[in-house]
KEKOLRO-869427 format. One record per residue: residue number from 0; residue in one letter; chain; x, y, z of N, C-alpha, C in turn. Coordinates in nm, 3 decimals, always signed. Example, Ala and Ser with C-alpha at 12.3 -4.5 7.8 and 13.67 -1.06 7.14 Angstrom:
TORGU/0/A/A/+1.319/-0.569/+0.780/+1.230/-0.450/+0.780/+1.320/-0.330/+0.780
TORGU/1/S/A/+1.285/-0.225/+0.708/+1.367/-0.106/+0.714/+1.290/+0.003/+0.787
***
This chain:
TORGU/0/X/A/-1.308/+0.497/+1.099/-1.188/+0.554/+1.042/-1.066/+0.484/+1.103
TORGU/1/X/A/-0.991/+0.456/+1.014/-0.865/+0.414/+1.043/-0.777/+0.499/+1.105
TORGU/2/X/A/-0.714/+0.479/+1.201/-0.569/+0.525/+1.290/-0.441/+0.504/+1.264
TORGU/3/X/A/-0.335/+0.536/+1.300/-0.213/+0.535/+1.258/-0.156/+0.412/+1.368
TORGU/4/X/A/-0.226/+0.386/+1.507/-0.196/+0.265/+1.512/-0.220/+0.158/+1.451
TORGU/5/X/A/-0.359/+0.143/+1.382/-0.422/+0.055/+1.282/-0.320/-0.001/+1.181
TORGU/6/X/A/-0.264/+0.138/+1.136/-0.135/+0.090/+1.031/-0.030/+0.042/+1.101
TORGU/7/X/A/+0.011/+0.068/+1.210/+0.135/+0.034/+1.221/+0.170/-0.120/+1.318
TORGU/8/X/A/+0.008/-0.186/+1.296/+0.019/-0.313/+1.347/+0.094/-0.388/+1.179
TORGU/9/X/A/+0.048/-0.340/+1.078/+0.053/-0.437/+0.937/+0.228/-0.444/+0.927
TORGU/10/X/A/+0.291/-0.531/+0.903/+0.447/-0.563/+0.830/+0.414/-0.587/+0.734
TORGU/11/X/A/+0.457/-0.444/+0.681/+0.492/-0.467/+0.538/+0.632/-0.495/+0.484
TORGU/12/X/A/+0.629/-0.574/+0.456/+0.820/-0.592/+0.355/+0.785/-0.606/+0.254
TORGU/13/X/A/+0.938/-0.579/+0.177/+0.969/-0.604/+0.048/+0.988/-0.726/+0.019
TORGU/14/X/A/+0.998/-0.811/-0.069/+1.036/-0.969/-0.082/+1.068/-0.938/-0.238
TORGU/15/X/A/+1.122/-1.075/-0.269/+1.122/-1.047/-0.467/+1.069/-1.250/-0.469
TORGU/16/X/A/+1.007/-1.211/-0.606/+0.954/-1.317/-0.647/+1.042/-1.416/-0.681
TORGU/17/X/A/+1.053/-1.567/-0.634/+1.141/-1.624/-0.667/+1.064/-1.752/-0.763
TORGU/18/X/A/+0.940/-1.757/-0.727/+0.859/-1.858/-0.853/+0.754/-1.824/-0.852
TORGU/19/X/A/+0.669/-1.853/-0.984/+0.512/-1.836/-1.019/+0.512/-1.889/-1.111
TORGU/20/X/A/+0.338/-1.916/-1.049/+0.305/-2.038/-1.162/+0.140/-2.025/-1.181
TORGU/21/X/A/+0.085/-2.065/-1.276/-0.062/-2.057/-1.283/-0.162/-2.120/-1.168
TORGU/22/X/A/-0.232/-2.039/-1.154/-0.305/-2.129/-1.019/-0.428/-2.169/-1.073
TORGU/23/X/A/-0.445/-2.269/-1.157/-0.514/-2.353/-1.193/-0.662/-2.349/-1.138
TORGU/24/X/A/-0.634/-2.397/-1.009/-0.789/-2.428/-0.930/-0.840/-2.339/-0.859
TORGU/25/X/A/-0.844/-2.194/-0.901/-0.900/-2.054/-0.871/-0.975/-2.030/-0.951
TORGU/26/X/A/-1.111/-1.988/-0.839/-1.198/-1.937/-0.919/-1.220/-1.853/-1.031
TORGU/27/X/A/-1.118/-1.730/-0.993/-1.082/-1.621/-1.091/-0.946/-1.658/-1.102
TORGU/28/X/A/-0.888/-1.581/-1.237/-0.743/-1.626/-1.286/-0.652/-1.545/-1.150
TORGU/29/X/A/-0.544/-1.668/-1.136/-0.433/-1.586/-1.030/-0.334/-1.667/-1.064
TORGU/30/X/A/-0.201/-1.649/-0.985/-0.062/-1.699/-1.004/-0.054/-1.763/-0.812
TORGU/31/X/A/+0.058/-1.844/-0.835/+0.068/-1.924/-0.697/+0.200/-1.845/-0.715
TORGU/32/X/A/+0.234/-1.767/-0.637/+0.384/-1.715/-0.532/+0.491/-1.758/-0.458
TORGU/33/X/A/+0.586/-1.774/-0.494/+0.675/-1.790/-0.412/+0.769/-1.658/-0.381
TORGU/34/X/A/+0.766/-1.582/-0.239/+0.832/-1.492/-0.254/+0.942/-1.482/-0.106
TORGU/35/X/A/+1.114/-1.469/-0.174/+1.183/-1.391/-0.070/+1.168/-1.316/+0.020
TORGU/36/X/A/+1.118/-1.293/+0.144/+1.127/-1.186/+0.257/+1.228/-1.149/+0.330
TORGU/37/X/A/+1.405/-1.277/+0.289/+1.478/-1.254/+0.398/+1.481/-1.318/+0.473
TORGU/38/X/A/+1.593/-1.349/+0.550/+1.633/-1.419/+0.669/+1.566/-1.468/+0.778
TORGU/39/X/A/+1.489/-1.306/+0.825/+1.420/-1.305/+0.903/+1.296/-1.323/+0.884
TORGU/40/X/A/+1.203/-1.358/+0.767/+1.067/-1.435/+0.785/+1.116/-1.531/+0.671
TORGU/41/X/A/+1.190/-1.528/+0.545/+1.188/-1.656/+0.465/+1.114/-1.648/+0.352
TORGU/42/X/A/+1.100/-1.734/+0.296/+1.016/-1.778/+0.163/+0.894/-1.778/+0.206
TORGU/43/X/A/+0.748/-1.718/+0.156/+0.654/-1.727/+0.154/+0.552/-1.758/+0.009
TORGU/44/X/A/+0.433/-1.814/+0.018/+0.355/-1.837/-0.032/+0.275/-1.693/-0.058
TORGU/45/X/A/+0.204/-1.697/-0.220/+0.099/-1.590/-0.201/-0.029/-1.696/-0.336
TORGU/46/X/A/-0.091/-1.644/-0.354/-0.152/-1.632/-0.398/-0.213/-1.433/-0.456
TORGU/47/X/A/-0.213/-1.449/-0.601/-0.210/-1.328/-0.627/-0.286/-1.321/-0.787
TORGU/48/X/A/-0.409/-1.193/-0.790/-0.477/-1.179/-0.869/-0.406/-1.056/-0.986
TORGU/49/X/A/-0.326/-1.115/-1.040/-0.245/-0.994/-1.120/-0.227/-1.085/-1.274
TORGU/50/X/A/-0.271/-1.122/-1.302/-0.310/-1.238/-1.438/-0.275/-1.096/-1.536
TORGU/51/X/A/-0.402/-1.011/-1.581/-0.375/-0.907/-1.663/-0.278/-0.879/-1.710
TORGU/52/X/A/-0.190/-0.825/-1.619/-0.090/-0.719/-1.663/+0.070/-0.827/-1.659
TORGU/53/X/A/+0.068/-0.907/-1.597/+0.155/-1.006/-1.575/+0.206/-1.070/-1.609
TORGU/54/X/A/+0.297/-1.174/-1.670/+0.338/-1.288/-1.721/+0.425/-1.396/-1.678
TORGU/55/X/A/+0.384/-1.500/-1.646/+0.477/-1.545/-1.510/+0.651/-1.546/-1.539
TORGU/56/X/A/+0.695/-1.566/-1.695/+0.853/-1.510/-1.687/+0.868/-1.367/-1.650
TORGU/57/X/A/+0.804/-1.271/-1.642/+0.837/-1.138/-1.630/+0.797/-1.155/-1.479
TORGU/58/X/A/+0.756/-1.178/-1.393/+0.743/-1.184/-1.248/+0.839/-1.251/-1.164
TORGU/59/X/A/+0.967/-1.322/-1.221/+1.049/-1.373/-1.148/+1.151/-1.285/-1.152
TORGU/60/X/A/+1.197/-1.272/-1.036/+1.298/-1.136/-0.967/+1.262/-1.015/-0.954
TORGU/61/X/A/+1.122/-1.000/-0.967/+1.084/-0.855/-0.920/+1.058/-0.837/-0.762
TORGU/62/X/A/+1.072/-0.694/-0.738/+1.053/-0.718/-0.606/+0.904/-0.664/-0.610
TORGU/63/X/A/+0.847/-0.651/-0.461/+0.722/-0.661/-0.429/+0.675/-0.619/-0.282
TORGU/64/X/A/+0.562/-0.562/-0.231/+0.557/-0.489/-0.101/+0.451/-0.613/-0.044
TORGU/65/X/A/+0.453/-0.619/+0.056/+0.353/-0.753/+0.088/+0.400/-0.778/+0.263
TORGU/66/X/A/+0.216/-0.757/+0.268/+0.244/-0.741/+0.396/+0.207/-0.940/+0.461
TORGU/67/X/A/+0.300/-0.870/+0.546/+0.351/-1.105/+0.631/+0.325/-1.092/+0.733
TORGU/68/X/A/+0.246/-1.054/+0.804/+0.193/-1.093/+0.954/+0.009/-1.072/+0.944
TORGU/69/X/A/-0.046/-1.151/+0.819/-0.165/-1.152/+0.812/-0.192/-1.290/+0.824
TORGU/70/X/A/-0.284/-1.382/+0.904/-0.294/-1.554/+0.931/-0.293/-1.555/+0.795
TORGU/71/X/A/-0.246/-1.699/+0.758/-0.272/-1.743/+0.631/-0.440/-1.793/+0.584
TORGU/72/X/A/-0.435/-1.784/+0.488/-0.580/-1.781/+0.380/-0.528/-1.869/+0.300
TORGU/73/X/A/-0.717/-1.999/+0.314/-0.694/-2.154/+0.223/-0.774/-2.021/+0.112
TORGU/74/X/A/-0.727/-2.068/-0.022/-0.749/-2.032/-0.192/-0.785/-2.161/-0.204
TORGU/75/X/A/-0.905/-2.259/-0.298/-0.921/-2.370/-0.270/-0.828/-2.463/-0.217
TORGU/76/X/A/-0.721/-2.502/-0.293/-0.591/-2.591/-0.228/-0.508/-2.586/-0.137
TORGU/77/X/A/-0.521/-2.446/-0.156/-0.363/-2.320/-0.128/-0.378/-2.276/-0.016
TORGU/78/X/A/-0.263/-2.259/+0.025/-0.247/-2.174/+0.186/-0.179/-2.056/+0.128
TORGU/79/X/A/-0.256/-1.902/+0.103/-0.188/-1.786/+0.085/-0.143/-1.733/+0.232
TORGU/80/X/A/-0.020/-1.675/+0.233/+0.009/-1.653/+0.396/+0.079/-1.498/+0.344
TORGU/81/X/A/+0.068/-1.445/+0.245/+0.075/-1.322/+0.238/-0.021/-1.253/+0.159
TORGU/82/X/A/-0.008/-1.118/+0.165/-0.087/-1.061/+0.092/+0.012/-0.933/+0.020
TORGU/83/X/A/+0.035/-0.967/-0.126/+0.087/-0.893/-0.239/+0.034/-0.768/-0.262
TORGU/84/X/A/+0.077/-0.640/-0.245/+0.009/-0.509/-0.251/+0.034/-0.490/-0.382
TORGU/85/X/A/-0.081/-0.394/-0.435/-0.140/-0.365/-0.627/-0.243/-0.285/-0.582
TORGU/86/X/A/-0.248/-0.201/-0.666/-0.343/-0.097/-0.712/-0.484/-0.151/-0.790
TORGU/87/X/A/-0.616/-0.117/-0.768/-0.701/-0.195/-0.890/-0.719/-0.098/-0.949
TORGU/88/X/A/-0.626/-0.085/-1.088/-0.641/+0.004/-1.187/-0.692/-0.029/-1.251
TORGU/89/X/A/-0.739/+0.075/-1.390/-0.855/+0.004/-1.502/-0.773/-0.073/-1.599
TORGU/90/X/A/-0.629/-0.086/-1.597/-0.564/-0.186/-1.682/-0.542/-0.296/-1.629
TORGU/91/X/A/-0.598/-0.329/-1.462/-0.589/-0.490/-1.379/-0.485/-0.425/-1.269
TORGU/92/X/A/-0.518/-0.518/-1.206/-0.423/-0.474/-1.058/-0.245/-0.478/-1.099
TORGU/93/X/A/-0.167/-0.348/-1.059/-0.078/-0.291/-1.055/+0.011/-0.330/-0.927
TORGU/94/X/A/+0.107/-0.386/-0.944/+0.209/-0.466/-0.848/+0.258/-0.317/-0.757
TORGU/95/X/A/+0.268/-0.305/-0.632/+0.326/-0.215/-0.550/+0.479/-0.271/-0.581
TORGU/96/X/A/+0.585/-0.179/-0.586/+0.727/-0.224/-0.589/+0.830/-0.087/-0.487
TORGU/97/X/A/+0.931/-0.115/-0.471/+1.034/-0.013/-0.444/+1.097/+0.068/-0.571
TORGU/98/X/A/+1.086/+0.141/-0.534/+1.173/+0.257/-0.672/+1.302/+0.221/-0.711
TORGU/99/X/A/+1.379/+0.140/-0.616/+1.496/+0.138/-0.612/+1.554/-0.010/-0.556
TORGU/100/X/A/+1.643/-0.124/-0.590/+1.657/-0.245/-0.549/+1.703/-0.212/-0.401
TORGU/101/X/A/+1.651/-0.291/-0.309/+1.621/-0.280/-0.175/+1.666/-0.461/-0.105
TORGU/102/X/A/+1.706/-0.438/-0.011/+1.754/-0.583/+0.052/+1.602/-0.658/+0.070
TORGU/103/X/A/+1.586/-0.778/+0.060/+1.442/-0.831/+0.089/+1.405/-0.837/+0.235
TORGU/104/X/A/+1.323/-0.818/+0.310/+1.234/-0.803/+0.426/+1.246/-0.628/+0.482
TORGU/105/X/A/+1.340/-0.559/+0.373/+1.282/-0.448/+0.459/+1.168/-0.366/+0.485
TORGU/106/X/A/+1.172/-0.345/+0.591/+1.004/-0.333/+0.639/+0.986/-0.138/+0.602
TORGU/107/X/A/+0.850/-0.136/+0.547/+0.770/-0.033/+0.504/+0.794/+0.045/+0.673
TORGU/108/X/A/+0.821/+0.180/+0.653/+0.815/+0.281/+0.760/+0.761/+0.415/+0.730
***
């Protein structure tokens, strides 16, 4: 069972998507990430399985919960160095967002 210290090692921030693009050389369909975190961590890379519900013009400027202090992960080519939070719903994984526009890197509390 998980602990509440368990959680409170993960940083989660907000970031907003600033590019995506098809990720070609994935096994299963995904998008290559580029996402805002802010000053204080920067532009990051993701790699992200949200093809379904998605469209890569409708994914630029959204924001997004994604936690950035996980080592980065090779995707065949790719260095994913975050990990994009989504729901696996039965309509395809569901983007985690803020209710409300939020400065980028603020951190989940």
């Amino acid at each position: 069972m998980a602990t509440i210290d368990d959680f409170t090692k993960l940083d989660i921030r907000t970031g907003t998507i600033i590019k995506a693009e098809k990720f070609k050389e994935a096994k299963i369909p995904a998008y290559k990430l580029e996402i805002d975190f802010g000053s204080e961590i920067g532009i990051k890379k993701s790699s992200a399985r949200i093809t379904e519900l998605y469209n890569i013009e409708d994914l630029i400027g959204k924001q997004i919960l994604g936690v950035v202090n996980f080592p980065p992960r090779q995707i065949a080519n790719f260095f994913s160095e975050v990990l994009v939070l989504g729901t696996y719903s039965k309509q395809g994984v569901v983007l985690i967002k803020p209710d409300e526009k939020v400065d980028n890197g603020d951190k989940l509390g």
